[in-house]
C-alpha positions in Angstrom: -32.7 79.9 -130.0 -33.6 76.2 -130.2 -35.3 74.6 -133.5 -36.6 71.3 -134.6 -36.7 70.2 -137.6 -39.2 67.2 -138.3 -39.6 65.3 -141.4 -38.9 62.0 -142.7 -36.4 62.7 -145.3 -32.6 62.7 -144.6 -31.6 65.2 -147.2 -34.3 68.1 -146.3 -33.3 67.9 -142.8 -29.7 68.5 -143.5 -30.8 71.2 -145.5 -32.6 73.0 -143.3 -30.5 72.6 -141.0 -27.7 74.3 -142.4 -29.4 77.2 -143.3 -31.1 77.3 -139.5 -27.3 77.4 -138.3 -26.2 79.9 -141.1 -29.2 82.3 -139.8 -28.3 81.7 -136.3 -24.7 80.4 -135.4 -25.4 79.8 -131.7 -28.9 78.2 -132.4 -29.4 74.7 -131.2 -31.0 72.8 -133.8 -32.8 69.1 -133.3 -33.8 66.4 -135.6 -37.0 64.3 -135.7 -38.1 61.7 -138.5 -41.5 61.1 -137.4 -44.7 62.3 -135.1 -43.9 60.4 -131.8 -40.0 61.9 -132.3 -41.1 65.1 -132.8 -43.4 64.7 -129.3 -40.8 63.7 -127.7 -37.9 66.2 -128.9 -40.4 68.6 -128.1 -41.1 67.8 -124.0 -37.0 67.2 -123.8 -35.3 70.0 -125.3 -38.5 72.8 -125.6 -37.5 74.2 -129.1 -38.9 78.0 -129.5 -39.8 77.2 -133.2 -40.5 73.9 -135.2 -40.5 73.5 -139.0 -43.0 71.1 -139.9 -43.4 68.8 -142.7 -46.7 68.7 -144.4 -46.4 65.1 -145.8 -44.6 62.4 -143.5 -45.7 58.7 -143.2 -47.8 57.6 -140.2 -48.9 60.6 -139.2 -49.1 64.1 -141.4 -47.5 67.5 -140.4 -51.2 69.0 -139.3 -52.1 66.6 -137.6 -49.2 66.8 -135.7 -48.9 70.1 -135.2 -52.7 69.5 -133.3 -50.9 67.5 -131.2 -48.0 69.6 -130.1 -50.5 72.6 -129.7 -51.4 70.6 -126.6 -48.1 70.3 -125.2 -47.2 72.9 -122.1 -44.5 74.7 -124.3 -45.5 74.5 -127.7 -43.6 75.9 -130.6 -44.1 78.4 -133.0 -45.0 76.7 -136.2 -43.8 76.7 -140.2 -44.5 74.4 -142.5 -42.7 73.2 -145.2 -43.8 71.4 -148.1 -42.8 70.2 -151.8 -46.6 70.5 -152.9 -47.5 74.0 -153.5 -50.9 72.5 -153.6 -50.9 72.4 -149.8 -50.0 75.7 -149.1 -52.6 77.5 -150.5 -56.0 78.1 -149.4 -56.1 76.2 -145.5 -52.5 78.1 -144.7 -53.1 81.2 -146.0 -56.8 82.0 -144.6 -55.3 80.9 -141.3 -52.1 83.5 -141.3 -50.0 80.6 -140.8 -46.6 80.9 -142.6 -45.1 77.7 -144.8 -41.6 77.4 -146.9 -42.0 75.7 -150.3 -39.0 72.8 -150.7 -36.2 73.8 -152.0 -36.2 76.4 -148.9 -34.5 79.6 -150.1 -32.4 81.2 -146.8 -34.3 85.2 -147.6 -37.7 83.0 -147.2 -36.6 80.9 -144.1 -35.5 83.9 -142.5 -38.5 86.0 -143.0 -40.4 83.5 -142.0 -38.4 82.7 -138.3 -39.1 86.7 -137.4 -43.2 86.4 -137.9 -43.2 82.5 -136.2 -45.9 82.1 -133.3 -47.0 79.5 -132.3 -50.7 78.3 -133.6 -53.7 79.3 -131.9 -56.6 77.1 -130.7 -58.7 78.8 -134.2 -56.0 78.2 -136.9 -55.4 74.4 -135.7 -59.3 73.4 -135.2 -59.5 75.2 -139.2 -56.7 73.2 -140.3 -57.8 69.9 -139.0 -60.7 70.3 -141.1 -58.1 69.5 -143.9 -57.2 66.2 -142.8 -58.6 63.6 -140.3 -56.8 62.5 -137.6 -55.0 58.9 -136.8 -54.0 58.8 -133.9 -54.8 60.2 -130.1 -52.2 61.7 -128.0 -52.2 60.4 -124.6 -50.3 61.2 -121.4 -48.5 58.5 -120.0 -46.0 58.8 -116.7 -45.5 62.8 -118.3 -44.8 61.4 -121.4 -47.2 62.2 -125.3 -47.8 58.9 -126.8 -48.8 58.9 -129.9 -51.7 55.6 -130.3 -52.8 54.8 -133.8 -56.3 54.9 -134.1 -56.6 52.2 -136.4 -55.2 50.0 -133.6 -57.3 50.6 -130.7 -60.2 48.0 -130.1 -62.6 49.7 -127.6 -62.7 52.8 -125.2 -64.3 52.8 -122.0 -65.1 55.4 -119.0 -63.1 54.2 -116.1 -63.8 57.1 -113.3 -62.7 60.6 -114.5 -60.7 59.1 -117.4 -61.1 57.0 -120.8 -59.1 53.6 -120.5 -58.3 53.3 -124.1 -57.6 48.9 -124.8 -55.1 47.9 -128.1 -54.4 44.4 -129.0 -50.9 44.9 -126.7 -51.2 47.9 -124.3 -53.9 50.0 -122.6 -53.8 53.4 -121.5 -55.7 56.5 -119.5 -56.6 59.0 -121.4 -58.2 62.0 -119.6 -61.1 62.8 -121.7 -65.0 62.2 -122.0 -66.2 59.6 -123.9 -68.5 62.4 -126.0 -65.4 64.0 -126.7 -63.8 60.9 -128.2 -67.3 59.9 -130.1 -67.0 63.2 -132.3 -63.7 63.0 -132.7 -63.4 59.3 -133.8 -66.5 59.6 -136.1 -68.5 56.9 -137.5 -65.2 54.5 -137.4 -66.8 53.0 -133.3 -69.9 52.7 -132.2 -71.8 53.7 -129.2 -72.5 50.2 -127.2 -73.1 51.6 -123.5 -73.3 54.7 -122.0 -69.6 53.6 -120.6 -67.8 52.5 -123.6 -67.3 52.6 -127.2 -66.0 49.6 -129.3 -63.7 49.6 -132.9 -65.9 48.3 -135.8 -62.8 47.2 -137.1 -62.0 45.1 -134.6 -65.6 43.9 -133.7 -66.0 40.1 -134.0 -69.6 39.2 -132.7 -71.4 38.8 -129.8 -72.4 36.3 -127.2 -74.1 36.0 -123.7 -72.1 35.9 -120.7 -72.8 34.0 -117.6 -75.4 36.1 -116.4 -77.3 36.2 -119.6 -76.4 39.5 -120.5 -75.3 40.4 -124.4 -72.1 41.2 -125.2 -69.6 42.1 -127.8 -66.1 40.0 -128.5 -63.0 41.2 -130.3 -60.9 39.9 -132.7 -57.5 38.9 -131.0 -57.9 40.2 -127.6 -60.4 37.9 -125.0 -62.1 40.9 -123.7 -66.2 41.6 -123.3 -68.1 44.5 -123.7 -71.5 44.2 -122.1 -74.0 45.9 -124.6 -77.1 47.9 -123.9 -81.0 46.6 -124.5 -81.1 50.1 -126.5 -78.2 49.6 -128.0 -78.4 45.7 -128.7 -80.4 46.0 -132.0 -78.6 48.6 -133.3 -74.7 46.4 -133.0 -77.2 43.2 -134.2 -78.3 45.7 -137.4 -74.2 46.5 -138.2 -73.0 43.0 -137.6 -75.8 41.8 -140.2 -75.1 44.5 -142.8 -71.6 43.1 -142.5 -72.1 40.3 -143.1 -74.1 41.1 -146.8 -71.2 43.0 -147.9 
C-alpha cells in the first residue's frame, strides 16, 4: 500500500508515519508540507490513501481534499485534526472518517480498513464549511495550485478561461459562469467575456477607440467594459472611494 501524509508540522508527520509503517511494514509512505506538495505527491507516486490535515497554512485540508477529488486517481481520504471542534458535525453527517491528534495506532488502523475515497456529495457538503483560495488548474499535465487572492482578471479565450496574475497566466478549462459562483462577490461581471479582481481594480479610462475600460494595479493590461455593465463598475469604484 502507498500513503501520504500531508500536513505542515514536522513532528505529526513523523508520527504518523511510524505508526503507518508499524500497521503495514511494506507500505510506502510519502510526505507533503503543504497543498501544491500534496498535488503533486499525489500525480507522482498515486498513494491509495491520504491522511489529511484539517488546519495547514495557505490552503486548509478541505479545501484540498476538493482539489485532489479531481485528480484521475484520487485517494481515499482521513482527516486528522487537533481541534475536536472540526470533527464533529460537517465529518460525521458526511460518513467521512477523521483521527483526533495524538493518533492512537487501534484508531489509525480502524480507520485505514473503512478509507474510500470522497464522493462528489460529501466534498460539495464539506466545502460549505470553508471557502475556497485558490483554483486548481492544469498546466502541461501538471495541478497548480493559483491563489485566488492573486489573480487580477479572468477572461473566455475559446473553450477555456485564461486566468492573468501579476506574474503568470494560465488556461483553465472552465466557463466563466462556473468561475462567477464559485469566486462570489470577490470579481465582478465587466463583459460577457471576462471577469476582473476588485482587489486589484484600479480605475478606468478610454482607449483609442473611445471605448471604456478598466486598468489594474501593477499589471498594464485593459479590460474593455460593457455599456450595461459601465454604470455598474462606475457605481463600485465610487462607493470605494467613500469608504
Amino acid at each position: 500500500m502507498k500513503y501520504l501524509v500531508i500536513d505542515d508540522e514536522f513532528l505529526a508527520r513523523a508520527r504518523l508515519r511510524e505508526l503507518l509503517l508499524r500497521i503495514d511494514p511494506g507500505a510506502s509512505v510519502y510526505e507533503a508540507e503543504n497543498g501544491q506538495q500534496a498535488i503533486d505527491m499525489c500525480d507522482r507516486h498515486k498513494p491509495d490513501t491520504a491522511l489529511v490535515d484539517i488546519r495547514m497554512p495557505g490552503i486548509s485540508g478541505i479545501e484540498l481534499v476538493y482539489h485532489l477529488s479531481a485528480l484521475q486517481h484520487s485517494p481515499a481520504i482521513i482527516f486528522t485534526t487537533a481541534y475536536s471542534e472540526y470533527a464533529l458535525e460537517a465529518f460525521d453527517a458526511n460518513a467521512i472518517d477523521y483521527l483526533l491528534k495524538p493518533v492512537q495506532i487501534d484508531r489509525l488502523k480502524r480507520a485505514l480498513q473503512k478509507a474510500n475515497p470522497i464522493t462528489s456529495t460529501q466534498t460539495e457538503s464539506l466545502r460549505k464549511t470553508t471557502r475556497s483560495m485558490h483554483l486548481s488548474i492544469s498546466q502541461k499535465g501538471k495541478i497548480k495550485l493559483v491563489p485566488i487572492q492573486g489573480i487580477c482578471y479572468l477572461k473566455a479565450e475559446n473553450k477555456y478561461v485564461l486566468v492573468k496574475t501579476r506574474n503568470d497566466e494560465y488556461l483553465m478549462n472552465d466557463t466563466l459562469n462556473n468561475l462567477e459562483s464559485e469566486l462570489g462577490d470577490s470579481f465582478l461581471r465587466v463583459h460577457r467575456n471576462a471577469l476582473i479582481s476588485t482587489e486589484h481594480l484600479e480605475g478606468l479610462e478610454k482607449n483609442d477607440e473611445g471605448q471604456w475600460c478598466v486598468f489594474f494595479r501593477g499589471i498594464p493590461d485593459k479590460i474593455e467594459i460593457s455599456r450595461r455593465q459601465t454604470p455598474t463598475i462606475r457605481a463600485w469604484l465610487k462607493n470605494r472611494s467613500l469608504d
